[in-house]
C-alpha positions in Angstrom: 39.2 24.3 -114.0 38.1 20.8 -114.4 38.5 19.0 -117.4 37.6 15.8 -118.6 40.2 14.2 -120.9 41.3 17.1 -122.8 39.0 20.1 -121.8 36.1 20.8 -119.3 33.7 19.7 -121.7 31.4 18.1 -120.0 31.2 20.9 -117.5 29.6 22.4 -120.7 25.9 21.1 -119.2 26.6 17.1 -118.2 26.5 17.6 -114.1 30.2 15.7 -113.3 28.9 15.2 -109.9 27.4 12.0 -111.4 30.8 10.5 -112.6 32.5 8.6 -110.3 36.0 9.2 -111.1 39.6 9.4 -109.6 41.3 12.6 -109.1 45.0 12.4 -110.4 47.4 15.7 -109.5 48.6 17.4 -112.3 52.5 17.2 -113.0 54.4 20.2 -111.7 54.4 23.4 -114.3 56.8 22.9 -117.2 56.5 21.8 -121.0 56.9 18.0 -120.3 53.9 17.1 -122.2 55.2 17.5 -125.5 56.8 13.3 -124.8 53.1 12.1 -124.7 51.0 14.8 -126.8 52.3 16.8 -129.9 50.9 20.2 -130.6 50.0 18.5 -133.7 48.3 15.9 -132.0 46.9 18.6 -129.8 45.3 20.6 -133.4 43.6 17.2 -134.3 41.8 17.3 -131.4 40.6 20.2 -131.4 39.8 19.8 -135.0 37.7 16.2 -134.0 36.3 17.9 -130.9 34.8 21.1 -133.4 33.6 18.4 -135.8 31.3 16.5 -133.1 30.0 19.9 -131.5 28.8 20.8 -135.6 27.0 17.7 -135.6 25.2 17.8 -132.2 25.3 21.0 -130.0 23.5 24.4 -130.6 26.4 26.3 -132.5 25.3 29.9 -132.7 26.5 30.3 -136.6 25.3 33.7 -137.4 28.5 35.1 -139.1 28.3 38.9 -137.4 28.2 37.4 -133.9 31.1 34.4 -134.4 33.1 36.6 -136.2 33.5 39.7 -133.6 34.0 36.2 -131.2 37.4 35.3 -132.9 38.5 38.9 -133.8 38.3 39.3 -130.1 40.6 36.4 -130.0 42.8 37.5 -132.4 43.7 40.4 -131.1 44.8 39.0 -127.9 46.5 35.7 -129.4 48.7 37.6 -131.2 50.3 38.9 -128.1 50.3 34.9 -127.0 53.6 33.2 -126.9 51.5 30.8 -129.1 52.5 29.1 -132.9 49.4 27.2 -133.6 45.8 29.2 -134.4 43.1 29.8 -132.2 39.2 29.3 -133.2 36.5 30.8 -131.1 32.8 29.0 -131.0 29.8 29.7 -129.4 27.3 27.3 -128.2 23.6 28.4 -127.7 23.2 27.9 -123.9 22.0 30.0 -121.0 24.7 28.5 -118.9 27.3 30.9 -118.0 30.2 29.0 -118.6 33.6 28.8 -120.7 36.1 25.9 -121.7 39.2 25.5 -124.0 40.5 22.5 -125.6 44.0 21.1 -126.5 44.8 22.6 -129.9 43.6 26.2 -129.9 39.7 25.6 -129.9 37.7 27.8 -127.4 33.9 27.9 -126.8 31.5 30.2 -124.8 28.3 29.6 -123.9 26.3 32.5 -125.3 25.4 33.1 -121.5 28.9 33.8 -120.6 28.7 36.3 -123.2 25.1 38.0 -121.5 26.5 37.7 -118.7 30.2 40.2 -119.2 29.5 43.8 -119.2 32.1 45.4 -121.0 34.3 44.2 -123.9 37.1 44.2 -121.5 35.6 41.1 -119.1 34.2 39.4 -121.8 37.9 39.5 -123.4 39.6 38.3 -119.9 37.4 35.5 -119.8 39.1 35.1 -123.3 42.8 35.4 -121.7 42.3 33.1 -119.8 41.2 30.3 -122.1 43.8 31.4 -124.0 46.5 30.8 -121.4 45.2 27.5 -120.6 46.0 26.4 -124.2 49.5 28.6 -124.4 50.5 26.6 -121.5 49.2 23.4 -122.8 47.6 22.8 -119.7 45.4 20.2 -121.7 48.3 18.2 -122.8 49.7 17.9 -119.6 46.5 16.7 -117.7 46.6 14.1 -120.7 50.0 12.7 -119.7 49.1 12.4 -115.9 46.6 10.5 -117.5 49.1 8.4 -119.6 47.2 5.1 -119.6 44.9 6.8 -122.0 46.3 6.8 -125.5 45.4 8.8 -128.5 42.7 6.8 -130.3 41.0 6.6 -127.0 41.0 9.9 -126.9 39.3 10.3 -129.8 37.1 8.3 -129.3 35.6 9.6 -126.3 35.6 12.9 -128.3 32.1 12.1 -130.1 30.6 11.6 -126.8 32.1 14.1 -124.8 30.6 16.4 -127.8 26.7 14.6 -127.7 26.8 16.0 -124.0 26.8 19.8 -124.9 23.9 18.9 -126.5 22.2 16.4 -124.8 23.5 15.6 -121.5 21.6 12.3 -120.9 22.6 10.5 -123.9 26.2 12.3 -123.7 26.9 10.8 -120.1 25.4 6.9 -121.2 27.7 7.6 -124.2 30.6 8.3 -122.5 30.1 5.5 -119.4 29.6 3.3 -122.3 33.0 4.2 -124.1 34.6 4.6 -120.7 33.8 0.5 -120.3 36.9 0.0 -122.0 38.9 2.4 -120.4 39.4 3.6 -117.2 37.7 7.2 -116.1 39.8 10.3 -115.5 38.6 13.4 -113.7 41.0 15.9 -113.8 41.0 18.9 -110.8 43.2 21.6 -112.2 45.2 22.6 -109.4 45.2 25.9 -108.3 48.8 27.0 -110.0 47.2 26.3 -112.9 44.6 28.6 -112.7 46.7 31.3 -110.5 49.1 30.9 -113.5 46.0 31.2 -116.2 45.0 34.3 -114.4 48.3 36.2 -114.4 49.4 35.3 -117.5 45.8 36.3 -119.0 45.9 40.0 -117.0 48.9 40.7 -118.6 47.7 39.5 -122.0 44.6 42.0 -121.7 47.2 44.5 -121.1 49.4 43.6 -123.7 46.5 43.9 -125.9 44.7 47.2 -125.3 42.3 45.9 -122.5 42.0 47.1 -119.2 43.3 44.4 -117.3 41.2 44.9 -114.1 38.1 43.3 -116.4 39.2 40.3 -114.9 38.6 40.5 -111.4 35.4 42.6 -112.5 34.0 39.7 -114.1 35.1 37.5 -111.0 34.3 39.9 -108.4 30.5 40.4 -110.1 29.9 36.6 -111.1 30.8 35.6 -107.0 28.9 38.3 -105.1 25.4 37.2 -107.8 26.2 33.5 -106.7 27.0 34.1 -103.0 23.4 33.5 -101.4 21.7 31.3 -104.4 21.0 27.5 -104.4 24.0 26.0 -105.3 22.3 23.8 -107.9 21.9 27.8 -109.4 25.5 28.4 -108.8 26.8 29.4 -112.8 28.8 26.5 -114.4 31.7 28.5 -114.9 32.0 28.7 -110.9 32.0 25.1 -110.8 34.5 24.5 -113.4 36.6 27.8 -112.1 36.7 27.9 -108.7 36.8 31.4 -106.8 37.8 32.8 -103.8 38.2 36.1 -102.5 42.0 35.5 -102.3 42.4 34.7 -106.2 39.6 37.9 -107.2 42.3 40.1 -105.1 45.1 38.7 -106.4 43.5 39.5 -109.8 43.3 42.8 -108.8 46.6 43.0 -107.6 48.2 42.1 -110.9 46.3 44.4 -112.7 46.6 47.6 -110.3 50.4 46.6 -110.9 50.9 46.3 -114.7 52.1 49.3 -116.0 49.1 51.9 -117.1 48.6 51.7 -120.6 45.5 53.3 -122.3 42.8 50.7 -122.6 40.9 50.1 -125.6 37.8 52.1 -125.1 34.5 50.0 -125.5 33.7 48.7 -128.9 30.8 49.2 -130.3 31.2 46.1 -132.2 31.0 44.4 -128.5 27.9 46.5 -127.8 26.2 45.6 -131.2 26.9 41.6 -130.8 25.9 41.7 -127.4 22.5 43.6 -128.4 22.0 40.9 -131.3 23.0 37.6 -129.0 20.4 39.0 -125.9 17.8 39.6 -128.9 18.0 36.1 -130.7 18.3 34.2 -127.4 15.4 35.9 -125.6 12.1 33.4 -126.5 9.8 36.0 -126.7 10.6 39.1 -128.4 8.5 41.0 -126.5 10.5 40.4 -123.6 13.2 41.9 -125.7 11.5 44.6 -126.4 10.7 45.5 -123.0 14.2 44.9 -121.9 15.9 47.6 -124.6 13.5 49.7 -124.2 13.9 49.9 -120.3 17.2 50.1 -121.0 17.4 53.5 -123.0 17.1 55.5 -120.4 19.9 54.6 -119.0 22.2 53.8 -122.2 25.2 56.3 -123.4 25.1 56.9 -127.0 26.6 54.3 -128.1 25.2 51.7 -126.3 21.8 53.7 -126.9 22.0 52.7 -130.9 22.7 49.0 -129.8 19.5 49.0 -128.2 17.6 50.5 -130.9 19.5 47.9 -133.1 18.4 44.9 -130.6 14.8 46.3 -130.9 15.0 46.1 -134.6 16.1 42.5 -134.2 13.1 41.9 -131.4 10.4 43.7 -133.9 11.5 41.2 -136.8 11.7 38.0 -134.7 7.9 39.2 -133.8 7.1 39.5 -137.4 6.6 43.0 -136.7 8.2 44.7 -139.7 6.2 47.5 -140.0 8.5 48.9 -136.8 11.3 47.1 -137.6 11.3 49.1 -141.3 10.6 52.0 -139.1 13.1 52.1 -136.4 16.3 50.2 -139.2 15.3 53.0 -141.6 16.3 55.9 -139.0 19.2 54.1 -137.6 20.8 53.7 -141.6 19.7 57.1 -142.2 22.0 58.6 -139.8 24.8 56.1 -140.3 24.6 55.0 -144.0 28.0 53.0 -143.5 27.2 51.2 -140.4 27.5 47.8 -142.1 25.3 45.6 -139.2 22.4 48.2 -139.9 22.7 47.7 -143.4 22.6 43.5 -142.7 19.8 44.2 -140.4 17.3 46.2 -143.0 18.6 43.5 -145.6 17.3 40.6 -142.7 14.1 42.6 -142.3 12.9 43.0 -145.8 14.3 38.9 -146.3 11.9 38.0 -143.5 9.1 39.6 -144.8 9.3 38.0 -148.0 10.7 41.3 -149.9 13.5 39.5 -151.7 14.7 42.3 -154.2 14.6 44.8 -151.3 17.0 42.5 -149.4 19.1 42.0 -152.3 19.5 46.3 -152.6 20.3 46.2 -148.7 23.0 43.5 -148.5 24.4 44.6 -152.1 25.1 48.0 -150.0 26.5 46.3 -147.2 28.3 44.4 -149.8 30.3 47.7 -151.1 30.9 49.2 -147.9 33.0 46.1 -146.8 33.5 43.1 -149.9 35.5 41.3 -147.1 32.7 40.9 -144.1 31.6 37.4 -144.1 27.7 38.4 -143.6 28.0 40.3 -146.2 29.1 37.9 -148.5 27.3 35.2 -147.5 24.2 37.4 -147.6 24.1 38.9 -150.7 25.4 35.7 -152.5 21.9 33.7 -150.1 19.7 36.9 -151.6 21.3 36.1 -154.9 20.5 32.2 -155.3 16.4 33.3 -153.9 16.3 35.8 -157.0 18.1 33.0 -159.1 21.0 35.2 -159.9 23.7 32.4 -159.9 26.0 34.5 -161.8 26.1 37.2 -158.9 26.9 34.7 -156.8 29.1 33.1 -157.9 31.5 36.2 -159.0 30.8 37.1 -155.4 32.3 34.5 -153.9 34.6 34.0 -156.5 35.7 37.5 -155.3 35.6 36.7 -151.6 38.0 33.5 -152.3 41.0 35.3 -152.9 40.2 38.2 -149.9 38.9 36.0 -147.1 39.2 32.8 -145.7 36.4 30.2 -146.8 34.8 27.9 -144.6 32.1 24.9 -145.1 29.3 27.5 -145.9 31.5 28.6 -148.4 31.7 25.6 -150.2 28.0 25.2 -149.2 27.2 28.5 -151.3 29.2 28.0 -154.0 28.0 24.2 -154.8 24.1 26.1 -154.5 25.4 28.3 -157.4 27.3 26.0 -159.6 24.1 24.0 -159.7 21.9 27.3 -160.6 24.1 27.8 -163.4 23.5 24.0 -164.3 27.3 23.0 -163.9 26.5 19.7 -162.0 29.8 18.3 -162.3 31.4 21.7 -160.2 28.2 21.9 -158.0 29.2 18.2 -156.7 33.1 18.7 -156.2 32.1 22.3 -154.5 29.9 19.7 -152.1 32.4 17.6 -151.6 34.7 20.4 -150.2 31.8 21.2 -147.9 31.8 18.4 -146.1 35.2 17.1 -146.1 35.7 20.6 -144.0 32.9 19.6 -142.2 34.8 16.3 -141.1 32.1 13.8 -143.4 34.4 12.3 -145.0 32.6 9.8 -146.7 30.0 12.0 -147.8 32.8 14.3 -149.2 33.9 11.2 -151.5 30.6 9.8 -152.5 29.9 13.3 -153.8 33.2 13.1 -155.9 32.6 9.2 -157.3 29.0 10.6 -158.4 31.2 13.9 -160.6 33.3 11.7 -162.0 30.3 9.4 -163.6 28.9 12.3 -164.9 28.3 11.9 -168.5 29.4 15.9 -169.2 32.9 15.3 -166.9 35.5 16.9 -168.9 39.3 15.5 -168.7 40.6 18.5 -166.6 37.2 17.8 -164.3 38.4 14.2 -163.9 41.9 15.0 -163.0 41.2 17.0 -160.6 38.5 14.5 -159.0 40.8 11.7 -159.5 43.4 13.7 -157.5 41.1 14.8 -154.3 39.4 11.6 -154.4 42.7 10.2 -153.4 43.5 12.2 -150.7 40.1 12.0 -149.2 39.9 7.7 -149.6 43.5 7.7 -147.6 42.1 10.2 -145.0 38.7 8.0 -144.5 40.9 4.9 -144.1 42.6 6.8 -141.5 39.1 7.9 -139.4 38.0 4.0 -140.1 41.6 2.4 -138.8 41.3 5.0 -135.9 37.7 4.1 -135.0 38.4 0.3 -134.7 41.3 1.3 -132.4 39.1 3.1 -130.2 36.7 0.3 -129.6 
């Protein structure tokens, strides 16, 4: 795997042929990194690094899809020898490819996704990312680069970031950073991807999975490759080198793990993959044709995940007469199936029938008051219909069942201000973006509640208080920028 700094990032679409760069051998395996890079160092990282990809790459943020994404990784992390938390992200790219950086932060490339054929293989592509970080791989590529320190580090984090997004200005914005510093281009060696490979076949096995979706995915990914251009050659060959030595040895490993019975195929796995090949198709009725070829040939389960991406094709067309047609059979027979309820809710939202979406989602809503795209949806369908009240109990609800996130705060600032509480609607704002990583925004937002005329004293204190911690945290980004210069 190569990595630049602290990840392969700018294998994510900036061609590294380009960058002149020297290549520096990894130290030999062992946790010696922890003298130059703490794993809290490491989670600030991967924190910066999530900020800058929010601000300038295609994140795919549709809750259903990044969701299953870090389920997926949950249910192989906790088999990790790992303490810190993992976060899965998906980037909207037709590039096959795959990266992980210091801290627990891994992003795929929604072709990567398109590209596995099973749950299994897209989940040891997962393994192994996951290994990479276990074994801190990342933080031991930064001490054999120990000229850099950690403010330069972050610095180059912003660029590294504009390059998953646009690769031209990423690459002048990283020369021009790199003009105070010298360039690193790390080659992992190949023990450190022998060793991400073992130790990610017998996480999959730990885990449920059938541990031969590994060399599957390898095996399937080299013999497509083999007689194309190599400017066509997928990134995630150029940034994980194959051979048919390591897709045996992959093979190997798994044909001698003890047989467990592997997780049979999710039809969560087949529903995301239905939506992700519907939504990144440019014409729908492309997607159309494509599931409907593919029903013939399509099991059961996989045959309702086509009729689910058609639905998804028919309402990206503005075809809801169809859509209505084909969601209404597909709830009819499995009233519970909570995507299908979303996915009538979507449809009548679409076509401008608000109230209709607001009966959908509410449904979805009762069969699981924890799913994110439930929430989120009914409390969106809510605020259109001007029901502030409805959402705001929702989320209030959600708060102490789920784990909120920038949208939350997002939401919940939209309601606030429905219901005319301006000083909340503000200090909900704020909490948007200081979880967003705008910092300054975050504490403009706060200045502007406490001026409020209506601010009462228990409003104040509280404002008083998070404006404090937020002032010292933006002194720390401002301090850490002028270091990075």
């Amino acid at each position: 795997m190569r990595y630049v700094f602290l990840a392969v990032c700018l294998s994510l679409s900036a061609d590294m042929r380009y960058l002149s760069a020297a290549e520096i051998n990894l130290p030999d395996l062992g946790d010696s990194a922890g003298s130059v890079i703490s794993p809290e160092q490491e989670r600030k990282i991967a924190k910066s690094f999530l900020r800058e990809l929010r601000r300038q790459a295609p994140l795919e943020t549709d809750e259903e899809i990044v969701d299953y994404l870090n389920e997926l990784g949950d249910a192989l992390s906790k088999n990790a020898d790992y303490e810190g938390e993992f976060e899965i992200c998906l980037i909207k790219s037709k590039s096959i490819n795959a990266f992980a950086v210091p801290g627990g932060l891994i992003c795929f490339n929604s072709g990567l996704i398109l590209e596995s054929q099973s749950e299994a293989e897209l989940a040891s592509v997962m393994a192994h990312e996951i290994s990479h970080v276990t074994q801190r791989h990342g933080a031991r590529m930064i001490e054999a680069a120990s000229k850099l320190n950690i403010p330069t580090i972050a610095a180059l984090v912003g660029s590294i970031a504009l390059a998953a997004a646009n690769p031209q200005a990423g690459y002048a914005a990283i020369m021009a950073t790199q003009a105070a510093a010298v360039q690193y281009q790390i080659n992992f060696t190949r023990a450190n991807e022998r060793e991400a490979d073992a130790l990610g076949i017998n996480l999959l096995s730990k885990s449920g999975f059938d541990p031969n979706g590994m060399s599957e995915f390898f095996g399937r990914m080299m013999k497509a490759s083999r007689y194309s251009d190599p400017k066509l050659v997928p990134e995630y060959l150029r940034t994980h080198p194959l051979s048919v030595n390591r897709i045996a040895e992959a093979r190997s490993r798994a044909e001698n793990l003890k047989r467990k019975v592997a997780r049979e195929q999710n039809f969560k796995y087949l529903l995301v993959w239905a939506k992700l090949k519907a939504l990144s198709e440019p014409d729908p009725i492309n997607a159309l044709q494509f599931f409907e070829d593919k029903l013939s040939d399509d099991d059961e389960l996989s045959a309702l995940a086509s009729r689910y991406g058609q639905v998804i094709a028919y309402r990206s067309n503005n075809d809801f007469s169809s859509a209505r047609k084909e969601i209404a059979q597909l709830v009819g027979n499995y009233p519970t199936e909570v995507s299908f309820l979303l996915e009538a809710a979507r449809v009548e939202k679409q076509a401008g029938n608000y109230r209709q979406a607001f009966f959908y989602f509410s449904k979805a809503y009762k069969e699981n008051p924890n799913y994110r795209a439930a929430v989120y949806g009914l409390v969106e369908s809510a605020l259109i219909l001007d029901n502030g009240s409805t959402a705001k109990r929702v989320l209030d609800e959600y708060k102490f069942s789920g784990s909120t996130d920038y949208k939350f705060h997002r939401l919940l600032a939209e309601a606030f201000n429905s219901l005319d509480m301006i000083v909340d609607s503000k200090m909900a704002m704020a909490e948007h973006y200081a979880a967003i990583g705008e910092t300054a925004l975050a504490t403009e937002q706060l200045r502007v509640a406490r001026a409020n005329p209506n601010v009462t004293n228990y409003q104040r204190q509280k404002i008083v208080a998070r404006l404090f911690q937020l002032e010292k945290e933006l002194l720390k980004e401002t301090n850490k920028k002028s270091r990075g210069r």
